[in-house]
C-alpha positions as CSV (number, residue, x, y, z in Angstrom):
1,X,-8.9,-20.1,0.1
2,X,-6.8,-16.8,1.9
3,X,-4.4,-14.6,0.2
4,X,-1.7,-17.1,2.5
5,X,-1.9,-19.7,-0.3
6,X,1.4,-18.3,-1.4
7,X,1.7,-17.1,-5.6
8,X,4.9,-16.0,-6.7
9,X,3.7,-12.6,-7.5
10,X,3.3,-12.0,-3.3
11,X,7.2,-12.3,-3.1
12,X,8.0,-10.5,-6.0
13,X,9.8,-7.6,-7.6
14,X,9.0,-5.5,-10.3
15,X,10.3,-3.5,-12.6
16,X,8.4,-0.6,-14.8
17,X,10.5,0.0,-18.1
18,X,8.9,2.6,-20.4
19,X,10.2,1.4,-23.2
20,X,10.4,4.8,-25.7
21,X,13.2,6.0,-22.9
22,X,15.0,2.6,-21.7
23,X,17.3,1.7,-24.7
24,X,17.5,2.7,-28.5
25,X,19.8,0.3,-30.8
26,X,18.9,1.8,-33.7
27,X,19.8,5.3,-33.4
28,X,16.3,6.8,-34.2
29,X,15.9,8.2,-30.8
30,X,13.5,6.1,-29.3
31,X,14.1,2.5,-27.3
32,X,13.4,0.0,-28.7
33,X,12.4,-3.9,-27.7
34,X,16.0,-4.8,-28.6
35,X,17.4,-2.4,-25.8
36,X,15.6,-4.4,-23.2
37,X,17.0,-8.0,-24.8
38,X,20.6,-5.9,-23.9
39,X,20.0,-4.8,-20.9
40,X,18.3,-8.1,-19.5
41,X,21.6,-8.5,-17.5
42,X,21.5,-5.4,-15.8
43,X,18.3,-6.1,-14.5
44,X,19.1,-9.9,-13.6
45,X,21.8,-8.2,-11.7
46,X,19.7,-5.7,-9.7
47,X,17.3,-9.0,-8.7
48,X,14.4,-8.2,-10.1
49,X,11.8,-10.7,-11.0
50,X,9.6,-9.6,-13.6
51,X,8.7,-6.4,-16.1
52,X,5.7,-4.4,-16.2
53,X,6.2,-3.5,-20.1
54,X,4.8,-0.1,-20.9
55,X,2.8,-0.6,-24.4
56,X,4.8,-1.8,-27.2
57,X,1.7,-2.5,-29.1
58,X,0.8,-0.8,-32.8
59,X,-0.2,2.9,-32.1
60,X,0.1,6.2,-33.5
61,X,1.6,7.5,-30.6
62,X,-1.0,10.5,-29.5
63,X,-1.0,9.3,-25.9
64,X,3.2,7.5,-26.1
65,X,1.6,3.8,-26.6
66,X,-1.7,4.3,-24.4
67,X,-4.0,4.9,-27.9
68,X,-3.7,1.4,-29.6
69,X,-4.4,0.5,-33.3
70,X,-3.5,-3.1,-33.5
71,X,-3.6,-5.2,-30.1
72,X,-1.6,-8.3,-31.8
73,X,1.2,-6.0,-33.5
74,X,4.3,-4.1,-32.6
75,X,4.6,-0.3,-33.0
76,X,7.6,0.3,-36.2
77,X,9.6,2.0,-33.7
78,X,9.6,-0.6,-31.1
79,X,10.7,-3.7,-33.2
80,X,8.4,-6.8,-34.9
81,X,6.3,-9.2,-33.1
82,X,10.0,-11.9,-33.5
83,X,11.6,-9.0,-31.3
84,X,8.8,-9.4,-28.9
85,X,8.8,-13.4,-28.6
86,X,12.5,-13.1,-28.7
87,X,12.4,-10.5,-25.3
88,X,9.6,-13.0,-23.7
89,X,12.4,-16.0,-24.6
90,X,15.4,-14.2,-23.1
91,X,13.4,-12.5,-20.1
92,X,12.2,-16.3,-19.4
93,X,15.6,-17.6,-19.4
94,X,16.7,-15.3,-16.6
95,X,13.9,-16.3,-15.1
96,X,12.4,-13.2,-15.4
97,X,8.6,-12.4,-16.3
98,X,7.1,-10.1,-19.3
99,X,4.3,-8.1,-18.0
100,X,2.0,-6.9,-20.4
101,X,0.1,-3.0,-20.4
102,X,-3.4,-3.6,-21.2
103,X,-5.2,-1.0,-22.2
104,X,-8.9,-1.8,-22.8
105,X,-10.9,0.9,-21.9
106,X,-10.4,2.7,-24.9
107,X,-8.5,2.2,-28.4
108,X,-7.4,4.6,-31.0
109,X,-9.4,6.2,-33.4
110,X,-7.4,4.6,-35.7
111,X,-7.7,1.0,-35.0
112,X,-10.1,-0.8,-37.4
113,X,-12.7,-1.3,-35.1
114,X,-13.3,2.7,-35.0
115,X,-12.5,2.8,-38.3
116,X,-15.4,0.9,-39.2
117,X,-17.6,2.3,-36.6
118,X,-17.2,5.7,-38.0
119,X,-18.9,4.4,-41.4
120,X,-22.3,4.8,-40.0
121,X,-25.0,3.8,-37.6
122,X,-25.5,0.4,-39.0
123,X,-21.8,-0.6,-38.9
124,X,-21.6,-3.8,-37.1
125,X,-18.7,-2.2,-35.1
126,X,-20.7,0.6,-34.6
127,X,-21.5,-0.3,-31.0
128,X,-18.2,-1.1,-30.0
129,X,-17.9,2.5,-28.9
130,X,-20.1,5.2,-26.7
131,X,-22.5,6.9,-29.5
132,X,-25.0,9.7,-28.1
133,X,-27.1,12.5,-29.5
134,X,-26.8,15.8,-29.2
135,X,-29.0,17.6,-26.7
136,X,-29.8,21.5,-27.7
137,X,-27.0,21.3,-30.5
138,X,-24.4,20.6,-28.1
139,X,-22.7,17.9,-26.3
140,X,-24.7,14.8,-24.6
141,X,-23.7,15.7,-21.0
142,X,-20.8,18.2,-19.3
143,X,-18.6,14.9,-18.7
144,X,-15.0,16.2,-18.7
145,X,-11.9,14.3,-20.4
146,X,-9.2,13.5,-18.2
147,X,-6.8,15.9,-20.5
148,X,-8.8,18.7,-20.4
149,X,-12.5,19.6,-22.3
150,X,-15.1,18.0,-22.8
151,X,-15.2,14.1,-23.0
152,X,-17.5,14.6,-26.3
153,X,-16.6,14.7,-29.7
154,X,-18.9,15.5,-32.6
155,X,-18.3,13.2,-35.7
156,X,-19.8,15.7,-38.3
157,X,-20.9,12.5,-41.0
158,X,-23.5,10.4,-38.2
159,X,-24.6,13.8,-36.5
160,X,-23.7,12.0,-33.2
161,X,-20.7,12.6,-30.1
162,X,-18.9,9.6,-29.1
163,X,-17.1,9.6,-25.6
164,X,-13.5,9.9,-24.8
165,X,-12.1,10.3,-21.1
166,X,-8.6,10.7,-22.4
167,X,-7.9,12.8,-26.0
168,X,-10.1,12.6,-28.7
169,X,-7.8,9.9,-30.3
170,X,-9.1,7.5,-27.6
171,X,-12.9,6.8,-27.7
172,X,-14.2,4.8,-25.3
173,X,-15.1,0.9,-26.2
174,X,-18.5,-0.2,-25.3
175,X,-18.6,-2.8,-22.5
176,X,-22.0,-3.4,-21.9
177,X,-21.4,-5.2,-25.5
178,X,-20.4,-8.7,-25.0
179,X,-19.0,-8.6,-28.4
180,X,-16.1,-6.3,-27.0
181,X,-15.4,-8.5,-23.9
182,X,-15.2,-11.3,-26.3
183,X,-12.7,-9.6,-28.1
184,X,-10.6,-8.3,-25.6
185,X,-10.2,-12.0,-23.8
186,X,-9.7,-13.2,-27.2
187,X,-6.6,-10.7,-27.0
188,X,-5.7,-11.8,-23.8
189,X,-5.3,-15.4,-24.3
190,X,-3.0,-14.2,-27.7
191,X,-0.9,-12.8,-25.2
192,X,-0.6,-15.8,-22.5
193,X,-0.5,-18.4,-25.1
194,X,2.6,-16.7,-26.2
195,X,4.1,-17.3,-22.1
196,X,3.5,-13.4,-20.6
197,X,3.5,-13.5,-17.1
198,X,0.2,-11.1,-16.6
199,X,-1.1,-7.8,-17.6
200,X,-1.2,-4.5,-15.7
201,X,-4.3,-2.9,-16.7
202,X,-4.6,0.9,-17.7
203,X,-7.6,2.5,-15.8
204,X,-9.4,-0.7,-15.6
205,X,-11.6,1.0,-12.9
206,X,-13.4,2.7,-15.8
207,X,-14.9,0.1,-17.6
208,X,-17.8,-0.3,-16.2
209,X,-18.9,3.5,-17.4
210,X,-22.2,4.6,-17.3
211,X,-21.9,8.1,-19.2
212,X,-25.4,8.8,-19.1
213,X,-25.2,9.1,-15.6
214,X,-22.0,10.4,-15.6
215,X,-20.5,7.8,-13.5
216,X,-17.0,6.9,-14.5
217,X,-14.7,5.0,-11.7
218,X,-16.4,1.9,-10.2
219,X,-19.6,1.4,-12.1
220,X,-22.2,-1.3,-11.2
221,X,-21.1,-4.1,-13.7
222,X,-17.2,-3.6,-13.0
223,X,-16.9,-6.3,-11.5
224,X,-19.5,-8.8,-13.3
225,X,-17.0,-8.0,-16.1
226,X,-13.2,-8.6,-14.4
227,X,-15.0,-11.4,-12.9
228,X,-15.9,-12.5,-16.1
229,X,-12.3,-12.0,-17.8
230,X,-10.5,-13.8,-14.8
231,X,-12.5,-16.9,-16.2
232,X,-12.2,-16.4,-19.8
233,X,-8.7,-15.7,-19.9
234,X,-6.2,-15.1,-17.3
235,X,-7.7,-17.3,-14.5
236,X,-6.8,-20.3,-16.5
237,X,-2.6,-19.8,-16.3
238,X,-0.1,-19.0,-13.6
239,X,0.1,-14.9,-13.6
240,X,-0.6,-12.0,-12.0
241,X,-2.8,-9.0,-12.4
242,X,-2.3,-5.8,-11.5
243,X,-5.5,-3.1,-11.8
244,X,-5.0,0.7,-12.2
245,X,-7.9,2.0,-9.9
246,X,-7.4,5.8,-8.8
247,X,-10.3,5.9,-6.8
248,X,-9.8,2.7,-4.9
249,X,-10.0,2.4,-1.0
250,X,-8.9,-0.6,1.3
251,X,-13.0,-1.4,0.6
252,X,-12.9,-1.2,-3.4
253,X,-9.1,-2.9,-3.5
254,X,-10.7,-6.1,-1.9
255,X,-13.6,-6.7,-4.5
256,X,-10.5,-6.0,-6.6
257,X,-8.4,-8.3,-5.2
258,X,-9.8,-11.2,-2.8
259,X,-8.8,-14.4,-4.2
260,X,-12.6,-15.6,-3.6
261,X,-14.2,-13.2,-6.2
262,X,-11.5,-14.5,-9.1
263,X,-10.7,-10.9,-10.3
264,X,-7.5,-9.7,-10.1
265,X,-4.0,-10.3,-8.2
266,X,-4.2,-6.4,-7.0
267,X,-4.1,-3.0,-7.3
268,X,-2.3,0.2,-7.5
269,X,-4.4,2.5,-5.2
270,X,-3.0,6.5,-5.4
271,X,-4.7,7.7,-2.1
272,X,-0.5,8.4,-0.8
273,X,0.5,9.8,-4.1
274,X,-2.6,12.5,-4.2
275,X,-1.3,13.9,-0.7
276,X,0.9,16.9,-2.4
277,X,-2.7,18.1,-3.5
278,X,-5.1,20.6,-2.6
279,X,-8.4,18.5,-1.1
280,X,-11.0,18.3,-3.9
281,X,-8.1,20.0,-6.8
282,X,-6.4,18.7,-9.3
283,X,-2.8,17.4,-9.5
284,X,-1.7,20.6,-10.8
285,X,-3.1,22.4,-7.6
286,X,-0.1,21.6,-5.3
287,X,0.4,21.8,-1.3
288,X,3.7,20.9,0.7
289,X,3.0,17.0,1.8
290,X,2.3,16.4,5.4
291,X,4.4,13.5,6.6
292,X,2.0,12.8,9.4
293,X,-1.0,11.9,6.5
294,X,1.6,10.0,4.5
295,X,2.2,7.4,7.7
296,X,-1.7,7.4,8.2
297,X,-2.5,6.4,4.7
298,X,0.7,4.0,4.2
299,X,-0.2,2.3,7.7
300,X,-4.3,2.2,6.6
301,X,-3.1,0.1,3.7
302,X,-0.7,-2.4,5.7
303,X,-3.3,-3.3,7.8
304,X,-6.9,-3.0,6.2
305,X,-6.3,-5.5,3.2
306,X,-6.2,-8.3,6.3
307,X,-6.0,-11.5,3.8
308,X,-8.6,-10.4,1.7
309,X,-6.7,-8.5,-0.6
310,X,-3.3,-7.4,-1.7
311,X,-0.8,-4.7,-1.7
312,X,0.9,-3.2,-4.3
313,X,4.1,-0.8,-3.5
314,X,5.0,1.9,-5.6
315,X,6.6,5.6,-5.5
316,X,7.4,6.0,-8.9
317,X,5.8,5.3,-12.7
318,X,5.5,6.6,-15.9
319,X,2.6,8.9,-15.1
320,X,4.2,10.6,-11.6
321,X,7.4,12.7,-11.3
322,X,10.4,11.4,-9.8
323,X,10.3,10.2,-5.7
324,X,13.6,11.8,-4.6
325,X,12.6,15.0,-6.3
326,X,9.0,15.5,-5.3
327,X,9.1,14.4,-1.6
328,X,13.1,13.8,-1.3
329,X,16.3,16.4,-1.4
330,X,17.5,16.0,-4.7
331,X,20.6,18.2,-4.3
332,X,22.5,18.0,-0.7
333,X,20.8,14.6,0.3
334,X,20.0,13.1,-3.5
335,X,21.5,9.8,-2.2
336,X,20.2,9.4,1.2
337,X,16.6,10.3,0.9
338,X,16.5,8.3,-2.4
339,X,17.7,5.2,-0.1
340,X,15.3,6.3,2.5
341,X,12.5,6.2,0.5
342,X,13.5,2.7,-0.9
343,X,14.4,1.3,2.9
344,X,10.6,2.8,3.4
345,X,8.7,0.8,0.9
346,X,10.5,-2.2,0.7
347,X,10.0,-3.8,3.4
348,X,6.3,-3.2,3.6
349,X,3.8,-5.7,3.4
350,X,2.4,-6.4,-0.9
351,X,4.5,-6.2,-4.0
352,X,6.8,-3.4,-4.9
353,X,7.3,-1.8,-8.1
354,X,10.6,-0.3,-9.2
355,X,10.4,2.4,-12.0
356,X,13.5,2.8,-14.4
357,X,16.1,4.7,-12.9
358,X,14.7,4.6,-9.8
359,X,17.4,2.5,-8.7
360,X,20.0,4.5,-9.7
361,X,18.2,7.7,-8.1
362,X,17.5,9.8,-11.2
363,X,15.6,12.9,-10.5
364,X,13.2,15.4,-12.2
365,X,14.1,17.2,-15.5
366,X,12.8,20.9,-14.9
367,X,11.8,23.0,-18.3
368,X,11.8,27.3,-18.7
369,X,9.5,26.7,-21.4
370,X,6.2,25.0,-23.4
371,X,8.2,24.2,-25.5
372,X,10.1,21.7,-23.9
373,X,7.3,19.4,-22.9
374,X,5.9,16.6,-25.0
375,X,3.2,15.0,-22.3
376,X,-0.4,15.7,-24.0
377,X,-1.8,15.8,-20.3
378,X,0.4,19.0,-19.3
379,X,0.6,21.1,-23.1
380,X,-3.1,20.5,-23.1
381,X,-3.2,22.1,-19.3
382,X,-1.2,24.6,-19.8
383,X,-3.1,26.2,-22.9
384,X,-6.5,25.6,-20.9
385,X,-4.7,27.4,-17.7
386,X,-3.6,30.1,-19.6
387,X,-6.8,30.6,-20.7
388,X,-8.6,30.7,-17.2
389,X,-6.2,33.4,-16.2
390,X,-2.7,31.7,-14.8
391,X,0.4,32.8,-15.4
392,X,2.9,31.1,-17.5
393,X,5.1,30.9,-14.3
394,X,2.7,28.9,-12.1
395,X,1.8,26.6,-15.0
396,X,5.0,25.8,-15.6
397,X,6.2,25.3,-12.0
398,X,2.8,22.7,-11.6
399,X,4.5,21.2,-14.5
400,X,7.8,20.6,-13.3
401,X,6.3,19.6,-10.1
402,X,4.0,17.1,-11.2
403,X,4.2,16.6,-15.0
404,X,4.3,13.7,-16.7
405,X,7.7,14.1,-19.0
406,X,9.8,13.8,-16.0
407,X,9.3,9.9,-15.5
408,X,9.9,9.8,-19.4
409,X,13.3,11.6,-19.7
410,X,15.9,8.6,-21.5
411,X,17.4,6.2,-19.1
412,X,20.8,7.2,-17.9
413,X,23.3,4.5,-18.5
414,X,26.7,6.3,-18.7
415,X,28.3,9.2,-19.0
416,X,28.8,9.3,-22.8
417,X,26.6,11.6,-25.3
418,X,22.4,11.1,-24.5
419,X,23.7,9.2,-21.0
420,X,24.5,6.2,-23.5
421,X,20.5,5.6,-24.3
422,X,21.0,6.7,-28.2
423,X,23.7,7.2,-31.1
424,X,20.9,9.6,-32.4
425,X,18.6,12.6,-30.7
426,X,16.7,11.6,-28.1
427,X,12.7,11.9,-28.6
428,X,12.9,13.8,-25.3
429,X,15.2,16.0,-24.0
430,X,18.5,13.8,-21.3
431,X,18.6,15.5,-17.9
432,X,21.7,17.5,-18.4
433,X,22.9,15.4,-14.5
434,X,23.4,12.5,-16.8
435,X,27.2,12.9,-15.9
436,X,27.2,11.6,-12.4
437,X,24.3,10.0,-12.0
438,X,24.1,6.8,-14.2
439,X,24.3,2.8,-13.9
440,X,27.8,2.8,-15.1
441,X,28.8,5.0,-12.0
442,X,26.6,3.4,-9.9
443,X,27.7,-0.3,-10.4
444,X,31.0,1.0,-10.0
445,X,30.2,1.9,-5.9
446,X,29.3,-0.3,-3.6
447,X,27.6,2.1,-1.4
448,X,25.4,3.5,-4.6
449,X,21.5,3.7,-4.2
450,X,21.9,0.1,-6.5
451,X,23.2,-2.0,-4.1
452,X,20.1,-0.8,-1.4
453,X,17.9,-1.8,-4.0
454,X,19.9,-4.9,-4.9
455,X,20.3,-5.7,-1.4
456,X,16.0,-5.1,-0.5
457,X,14.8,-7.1,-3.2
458,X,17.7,-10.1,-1.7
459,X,16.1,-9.2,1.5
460,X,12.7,-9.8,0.3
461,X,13.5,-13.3,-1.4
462,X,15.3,-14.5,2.1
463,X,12.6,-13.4,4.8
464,X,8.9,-14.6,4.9
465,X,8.6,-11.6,7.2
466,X,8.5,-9.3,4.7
467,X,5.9,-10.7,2.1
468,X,3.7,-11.9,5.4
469,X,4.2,-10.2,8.7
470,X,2.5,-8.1,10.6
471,X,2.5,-4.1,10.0
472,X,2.7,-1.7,13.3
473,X,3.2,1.5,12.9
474,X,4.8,3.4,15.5
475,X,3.2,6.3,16.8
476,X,4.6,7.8,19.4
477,X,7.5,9.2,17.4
478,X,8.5,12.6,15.8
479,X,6.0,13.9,13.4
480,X,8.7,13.6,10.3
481,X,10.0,10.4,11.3
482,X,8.1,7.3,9.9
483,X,9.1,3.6,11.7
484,X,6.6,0.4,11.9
485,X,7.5,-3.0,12.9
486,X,7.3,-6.2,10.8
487,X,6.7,-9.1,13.0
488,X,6.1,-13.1,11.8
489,X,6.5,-16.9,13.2
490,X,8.0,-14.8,16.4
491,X,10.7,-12.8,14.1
492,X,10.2,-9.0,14.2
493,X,12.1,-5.6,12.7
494,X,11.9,-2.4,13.2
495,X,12.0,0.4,10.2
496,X,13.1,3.5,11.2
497,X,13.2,6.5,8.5
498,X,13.8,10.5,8.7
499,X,12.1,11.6,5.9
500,X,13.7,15.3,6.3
501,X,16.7,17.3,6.0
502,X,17.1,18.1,10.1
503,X,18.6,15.5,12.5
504,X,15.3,14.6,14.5
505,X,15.2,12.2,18.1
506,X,14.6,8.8,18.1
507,X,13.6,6.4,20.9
508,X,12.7,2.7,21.5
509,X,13.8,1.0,24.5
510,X,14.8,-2.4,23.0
511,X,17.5,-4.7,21.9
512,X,19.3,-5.2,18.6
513,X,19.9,-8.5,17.4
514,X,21.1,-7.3,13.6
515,X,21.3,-4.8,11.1
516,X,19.3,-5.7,7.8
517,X,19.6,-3.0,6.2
518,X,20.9,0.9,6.4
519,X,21.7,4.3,4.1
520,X,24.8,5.5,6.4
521,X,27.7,4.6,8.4
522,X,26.1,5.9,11.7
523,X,26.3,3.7,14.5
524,X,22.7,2.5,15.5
525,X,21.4,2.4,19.1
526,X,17.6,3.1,19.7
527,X,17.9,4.6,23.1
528,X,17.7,8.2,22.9
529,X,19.1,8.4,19.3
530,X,19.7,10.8,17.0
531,X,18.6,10.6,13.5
532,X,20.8,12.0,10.8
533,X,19.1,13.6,8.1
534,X,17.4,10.9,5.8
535,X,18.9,8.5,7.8
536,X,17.1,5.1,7.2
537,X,17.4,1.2,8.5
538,X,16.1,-1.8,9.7
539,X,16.7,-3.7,12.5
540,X,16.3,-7.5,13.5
541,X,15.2,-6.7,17.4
């Protein structure tokens, strides 16, 4: 069996809603599931075909969702578990998919399980979590957490640390115990019974732990244990799987993702979203993006899969800041580069992901202050930066660079108060450019960075090119200008993108049969052509 036994996932859209900043009814501040049920036809409108559902489940919020208490329960502020079968019902009837967040490689520290593992050694949920003893009076090993400190905490009434890569309201389940991976398929099959189409999974990569040697990403049993899953759960339906794996490369992604193994659909590899980073730094340790790596890692993806893996497409989530901000001009050429950047992706090879707003080209929501932010990752970088001798300033340029609140500002759907996302205050602060950029003004012109979307995702459903041709990237071309050819069943077109803000030369010495696709009025003609800046299309040839 090869990837070319077509699923429905390979020609798909999809849409990331975060749901806290997509649509409050209520007027409490936050969205909620009933938001999405109103705004179904907005999205049925843009073309999409299914919803990556940031978590709805029952949490108390330390980590927005990503800490849960109670896998088969709503969070209060979200809705009930009716709202939920409701969205799944209306979602379904436009033909539309819910997919599911699943976050198993931690819970809270408030879910019952820890609850009951806290009681003591004996606890039969005891070893449902990562229990060590102290060595010297200190912490098992100098593992660090993902937001900063150690990945230890002491629990004064056992005398033992138990391990948490994210905050100490997210200790790490157990997976060598079968008893856990018997639980969490249990969970799955809840979830499919009740007709989701799938589950993106939250650092799945890190399940397969081995804390002792301080391996986190990609452990030995990983795989024995998605394998696993795919047969106990969703292996048995008709949806799609998508793993978060930050470390992946072309080489990891197919153990991931070769329909052979039974793991998962694919995954979302970072290696093209870590560019704007110093080599061996952090996120927060930033460097101007070098368009020439950018076509090298994009192009190493098209072709290396082959058909024994697949692709996923993605700028934007809930985790990075804002495309047209970090790599585009979100001032002169807001509108072009955000259509470039769309143009770019979409007609790749694998299965792109829009992120709310996106499509409508909202940017980054700059702070002057700490006080601004509500992301755990940056406040808790910031107060270890400042104590290691940064400067407010640089910490909070890193953060209005790179942090996570910029994804998360409220969804901009007019031009009345809070952008028309709530009747109350906002959880987190609107950006103030709410007033011209929103979905009212952009469904009201027809040459808005909408109807590009609109228009790739129709392109997408029309051509079997673009979910199965061949990538070729072309590389005898000006270092800022990315184009590659798409070529299948003896159809091929050519991308062409100038991903900067200076007209830049262009030449291919062939014939046009038709314009797919482009982000200006310029007439196009490959011979010895000038690019405008940003300019972006494709081209039947």
């Amino acid at each position: 069996m090869t990837v070319k036994e077509t699923k429905w996932w390979q020609s798909a859209v999809l849409y990331q809603i975060y749901p806290r900043s997509f649509q409050d009814t209520d007027g409490d501040g936050i969205g909620d599931l009933n938001g999405i049920i109103e705004r179904l036809d907005y999205l049925q409108k843009l073309g999409i075909t299914a919803i990556w559902l940031s978590p709805v489940y029952k949490s108390p919020n330390d980590d927005n969702g990503y800490d849960i208490s109670d896998y088969e329960d709503i969070m209060d502020e979200f809705g009930t578990m009716d709202d939920m079968d409701k969205l799944i019902e209306e979602a379904r009837s436009r033909d539309i998919r819910i997919i599911m967040d699943l976050v198993v490689n931690h819970t809270s520290d408030e879910h019952p399980w820890f609850i009951e593992a806290k009681k003591g050694k004996d606890n039969k949920y005891r070893d449902y979590y990562i229990w060590r003893e102290p060595v010297d009076g200190d912490v098992p090993n100098d593992l660090d957490s993902t937001f900063s400190g150690s990945a230890w905490e002491y629990d004064e009434m056992s005398g033992q640390y138990y391990l948490h890569l994210f905050s100490k309201k997210q200790p790490d389940l157990n997976w060598e115990n079968e008893q856990v991976r018997q639980s969490v398929n249990d969970m799955m099959n809840f979830w499919l019974d009740k007709g989701v189409g799938g589950f993106r999974m939250d650092v799945i990569d890190l399940i397969g732990k081995q804390p002792d040697e301080k391996i986190t990403g990609n452990g030995p049993k990983l795989h024995e244990y998605l394998h696993d899953m795919n047969r106990a759960s969703f292996g048995n339906y008709d949806v799609m799987t998508v793993g978060e794996t930050w470390g992946a490369t072309p080489e990891i992604a197919k153990l991931y993702s070769n329909p052979t193994r039974e793991e998962l659909s694919m995954v979302f590899q970072f290696e093209h979203i870590s560019l704007d980073q110093q080599k061996d730094k952090d996120k927060w340790d930033l460097k101007p993006l070098e368009i020439r790596e950018l076509k090298t890692v994009l192009s190493k993806w098209q072709t290396s899969l082959g058909h024994e893996g697949w692709n996923s497409l993605f700028w934007n989530n809930h985790d990075l800041p804002r495309i047209v901000s970090r790599w585009g001009n979100d001032q002169e050429y807001r509108d072009r580069s955000a259509k470039a950047f769309a143009i770019l992706l979409h007609l790749m090879k694998g299965t792109p992901y829009i992120y709310q707003g996106e499509e409508i080209g909202m940017t980054n929501c700059p702070v002057s202050s700490i006080d601004e932010v509500e992301d755990i990752e940056s406040v808790n970088m910031y107060h270890d930066r400042l104590s290691k001798g940064f400067t407010q300033e640089e910490i909070i340029e890193s953060i209005n660079v790179k942090g996570r609140d910029n994804a998360r500002t409220p969804m901009q759907w007019d031009d009345t108060v809070n952008a028309g996302f709530t009747t109350g205050t906002p959880w987190l602060h609107v950006n103030p450019n709410y007033k011209e950029i929103n979905v009212k003004a952009a469904l009201s012109d027809q040459q808005s960075i909408f109807y590009t979307y609109q228009r790739l995702i129709s392109l997408r459903k029309q051509h079997p090119l673009i979910v199965w041709g061949e990538y070729e990237l072309l590389e005898d071309t000006a270092d800022k200008v990315f184009a590659y050819k798409r070529s299948y069943q003896g159809q091929t077109i050519l991308v062409v993108v100038n991903l900067s803000d200076e007209p830049q030369l262009f030449n291919c010495d062939t014939q046009i049969k038709a314009t797919w696709i482009s982000n200006t009025t310029e007439k196009i003609s490959l011979k010895d052509m000038v690019l405008q800046p940003w300019e972006a299309f494709a081209v039947e040839i």
